[in-house]
C-alpha positions in Angstrom: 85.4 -20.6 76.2 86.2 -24.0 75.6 83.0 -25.5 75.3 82.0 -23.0 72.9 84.7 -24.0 70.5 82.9 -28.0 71.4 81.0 -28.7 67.7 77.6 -29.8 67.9 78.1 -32.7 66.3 79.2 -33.9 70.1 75.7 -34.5 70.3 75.4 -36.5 67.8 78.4 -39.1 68.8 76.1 -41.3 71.7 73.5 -42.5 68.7 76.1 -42.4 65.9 78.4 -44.8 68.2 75.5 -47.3 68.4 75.8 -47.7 64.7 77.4 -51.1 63.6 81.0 -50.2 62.5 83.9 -52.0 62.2 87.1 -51.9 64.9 90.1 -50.9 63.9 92.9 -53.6 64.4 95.0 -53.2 67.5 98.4 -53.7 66.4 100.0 -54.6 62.5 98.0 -56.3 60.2 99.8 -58.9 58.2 99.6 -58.7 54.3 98.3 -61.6 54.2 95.4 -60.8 56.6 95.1 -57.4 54.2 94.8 -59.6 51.3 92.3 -62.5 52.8 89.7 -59.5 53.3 90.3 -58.0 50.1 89.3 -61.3 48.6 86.6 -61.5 51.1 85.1 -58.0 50.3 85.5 -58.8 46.7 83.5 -62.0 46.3 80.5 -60.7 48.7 80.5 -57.4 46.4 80.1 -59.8 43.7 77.7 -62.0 45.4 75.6 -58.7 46.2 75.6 -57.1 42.3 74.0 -60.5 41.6 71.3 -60.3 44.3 68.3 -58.7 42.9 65.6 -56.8 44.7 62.9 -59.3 46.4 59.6 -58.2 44.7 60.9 -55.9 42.0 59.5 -55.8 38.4 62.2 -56.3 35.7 60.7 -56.0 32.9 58.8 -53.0 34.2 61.8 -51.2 35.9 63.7 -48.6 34.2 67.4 -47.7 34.8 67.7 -44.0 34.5 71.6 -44.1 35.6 72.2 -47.3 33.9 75.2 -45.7 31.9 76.6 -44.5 35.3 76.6 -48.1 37.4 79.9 -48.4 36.5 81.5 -45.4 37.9 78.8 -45.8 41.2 80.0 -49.6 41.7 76.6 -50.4 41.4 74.4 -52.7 40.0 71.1 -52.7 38.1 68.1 -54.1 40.0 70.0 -55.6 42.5 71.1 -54.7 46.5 73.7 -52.4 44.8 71.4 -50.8 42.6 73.0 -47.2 44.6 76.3 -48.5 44.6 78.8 -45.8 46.5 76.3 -42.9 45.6 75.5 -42.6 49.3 79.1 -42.8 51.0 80.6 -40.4 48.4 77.9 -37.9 48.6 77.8 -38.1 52.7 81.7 -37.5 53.0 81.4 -34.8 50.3 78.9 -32.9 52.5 81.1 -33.4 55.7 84.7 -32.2 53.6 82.9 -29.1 52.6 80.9 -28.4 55.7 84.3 -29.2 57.4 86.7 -27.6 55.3 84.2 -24.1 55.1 84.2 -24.3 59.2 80.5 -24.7 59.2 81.2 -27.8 60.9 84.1 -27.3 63.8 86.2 -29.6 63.9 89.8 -30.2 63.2 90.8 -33.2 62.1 94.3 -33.1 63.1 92.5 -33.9 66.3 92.2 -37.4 67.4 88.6 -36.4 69.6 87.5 -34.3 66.4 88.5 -36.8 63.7 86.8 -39.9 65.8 83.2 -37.4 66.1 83.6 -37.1 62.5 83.5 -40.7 61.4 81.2 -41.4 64.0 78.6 -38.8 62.4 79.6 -39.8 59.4 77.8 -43.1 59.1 74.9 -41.0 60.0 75.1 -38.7 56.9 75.8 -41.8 54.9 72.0 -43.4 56.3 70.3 -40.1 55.5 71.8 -40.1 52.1 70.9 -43.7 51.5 67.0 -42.9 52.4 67.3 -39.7 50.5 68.8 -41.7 47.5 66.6 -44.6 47.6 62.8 -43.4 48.0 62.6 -41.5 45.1 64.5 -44.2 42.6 62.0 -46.6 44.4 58.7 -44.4 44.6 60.3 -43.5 40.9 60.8 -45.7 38.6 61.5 -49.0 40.5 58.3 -51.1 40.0 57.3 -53.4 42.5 55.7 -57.0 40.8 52.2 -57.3 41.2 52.5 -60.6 43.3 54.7 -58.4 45.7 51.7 -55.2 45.7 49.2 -57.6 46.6 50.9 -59.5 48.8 52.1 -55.8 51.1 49.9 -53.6 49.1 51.7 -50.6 47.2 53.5 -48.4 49.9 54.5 -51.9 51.4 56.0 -52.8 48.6 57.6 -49.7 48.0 58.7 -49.9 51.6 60.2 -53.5 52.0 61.9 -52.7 48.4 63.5 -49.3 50.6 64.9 -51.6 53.4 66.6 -53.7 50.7 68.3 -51.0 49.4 69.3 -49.4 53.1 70.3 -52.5 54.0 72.7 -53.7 51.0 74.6 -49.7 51.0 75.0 -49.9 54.5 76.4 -53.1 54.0 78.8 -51.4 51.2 79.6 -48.6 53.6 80.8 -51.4 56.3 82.7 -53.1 53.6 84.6 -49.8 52.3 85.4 -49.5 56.5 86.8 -53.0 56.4 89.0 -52.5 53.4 89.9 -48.9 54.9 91.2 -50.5 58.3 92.2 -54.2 57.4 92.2 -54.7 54.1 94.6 -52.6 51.4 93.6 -49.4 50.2 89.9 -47.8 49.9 87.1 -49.6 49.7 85.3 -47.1 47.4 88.8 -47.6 44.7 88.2 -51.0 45.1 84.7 -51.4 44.3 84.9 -48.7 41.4 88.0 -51.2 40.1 86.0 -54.2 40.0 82.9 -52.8 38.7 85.6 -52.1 35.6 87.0 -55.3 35.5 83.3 -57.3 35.3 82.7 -54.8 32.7 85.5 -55.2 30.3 85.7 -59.2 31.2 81.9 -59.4 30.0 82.2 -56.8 27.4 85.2 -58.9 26.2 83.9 -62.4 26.7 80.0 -62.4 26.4 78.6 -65.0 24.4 75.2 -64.5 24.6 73.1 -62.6 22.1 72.7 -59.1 22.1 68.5 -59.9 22.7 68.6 -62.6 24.5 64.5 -63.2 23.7 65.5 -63.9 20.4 67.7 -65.7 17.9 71.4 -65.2 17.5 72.3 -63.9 14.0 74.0 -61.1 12.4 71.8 -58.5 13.3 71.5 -60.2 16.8 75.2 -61.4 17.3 76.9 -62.4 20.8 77.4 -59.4 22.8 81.2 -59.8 24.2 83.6 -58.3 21.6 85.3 -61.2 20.6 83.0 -64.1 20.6 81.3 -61.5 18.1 83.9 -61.0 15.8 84.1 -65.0 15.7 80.5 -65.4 15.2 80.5 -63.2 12.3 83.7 -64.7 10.8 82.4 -68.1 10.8 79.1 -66.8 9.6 79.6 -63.9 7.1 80.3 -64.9 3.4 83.0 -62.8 1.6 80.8 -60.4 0.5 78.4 -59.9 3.9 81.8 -59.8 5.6 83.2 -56.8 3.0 79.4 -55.2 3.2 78.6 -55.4 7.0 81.2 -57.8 8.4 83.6 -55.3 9.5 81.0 -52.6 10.7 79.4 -55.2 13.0 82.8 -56.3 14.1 84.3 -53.3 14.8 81.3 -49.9 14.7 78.6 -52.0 16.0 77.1 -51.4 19.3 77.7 -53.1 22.0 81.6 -53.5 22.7 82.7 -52.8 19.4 86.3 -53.6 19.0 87.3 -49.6 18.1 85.9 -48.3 21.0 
């Protein structure tokens, strides 16, 4: 009777286990510790969201979920063009497979909870794959140096591992936030993804179009440098006509948002 109540994700554990995962710390973790990885995490998340695909077409790629990047912690074009899509979608699956007993375990259960994790990092790879081949067989365009180089599913392919390989490598960041740093990982990656956003959405000096010249109908992008461009360039009368609209109305980061 016992092993019959024994979920089958047992069977799983053995390949799951060879996964690369991070070990949980031993004894206390010191704030400080907490707070040298959170720093850590931070600046390679930012590193990565500045990392752009090898062998992807810019100018020919399309960002269907552009509007969402921010909420996904993700980044256009770059190793974190999935962002967290993968690792909240895999423990998603688990809660409700878990919590409607299609899955058996109980997670008050230190054997049950450890299989869980374990298989998590599984459901997390499938999702990745099943997230990333059709953005990349989609709308992600490989250059045409990079086709003819690997031909086309080549391409496609290499462009794949890329993205496997930089959400894995934000799954094994959220683990290290979850078991040495402070917090979740996911929170903390959704947080900063806000913060660049509002810091560049404040701050950004650079035109709108950035192929052409700055001007009023092609003012800096950032919120404030705007409204100073347009103060120091608007007469009286273009700043009582259109000033004001561009300043605060216009698209994007207008100040009444």
């Amino acid at each position: 009777m016992a092993d019959e109540k024994v979920s089958m994700l047992y069977k799983l554990k053995p390949i799951s286990d060879r996964l690369p995962t991070v070990t949980r710390p031993e004894g206390h973790v010191h704030f400080r510790t907490k707070m040298m990885w959170v720093v850590v995490v931070l600046v390679l998340y930012f590193v990565m969201t500045n990392v752009y695909i090898y062998g992807l077409d810019q100018t020919e790629t399309l960002d269907l979920f552009a509007q969402y990047r921010t909420i996904m912690a993700g980044s256009s074009g770059s190793l974190l063009q999935l962002g967290i899509g993968p690792i909240v979608t895999a423990s998603i699956i688990m809660q409700l497979f878990t919590g409607a007993k299609i899955i058996k375990l109980d997670l008050t259960n230190k054997k049950d909870k450890a299989c869980y994790q374990s298989v998590l990092k599984l459901v997390v790879i499938f999702m990745i794959i099943f997230e990333a081949v059709p953005q990349v067989f989609g709308y992600l365009v490989p250059s045409e140096e990079f086709v003819g180089t690997f031909g086309s599913i080549g391409a496609k392919g290499l462009i794949v591992l890329q993205l496997f390989l930089g959400s894995y490598i934000v799954f094994l960041m959220d683990e290290l936030i979850s078991k040495w740093g402070i917090g979740s990982g996911i929170s903390l990656f959704i947080a900063a993804g806000v913060a660049q956003q509002l810091f560049t959405g404040t701050f950004n000096w650079y035109a709108v179009d950035a192929t052409q010249a700055m001007s009023l109908s092609n003012p800096p992008a950032g919120a404030i440098p705007k409204a100073i461009y347009v103060v120091m360039n608007c007469t009286p009368a273009e700043m009582a006509s259109q000033g004001y609209d561009i300043i605060f109305l216009q698209q994007p980061n207008p100040m009444i948002a």
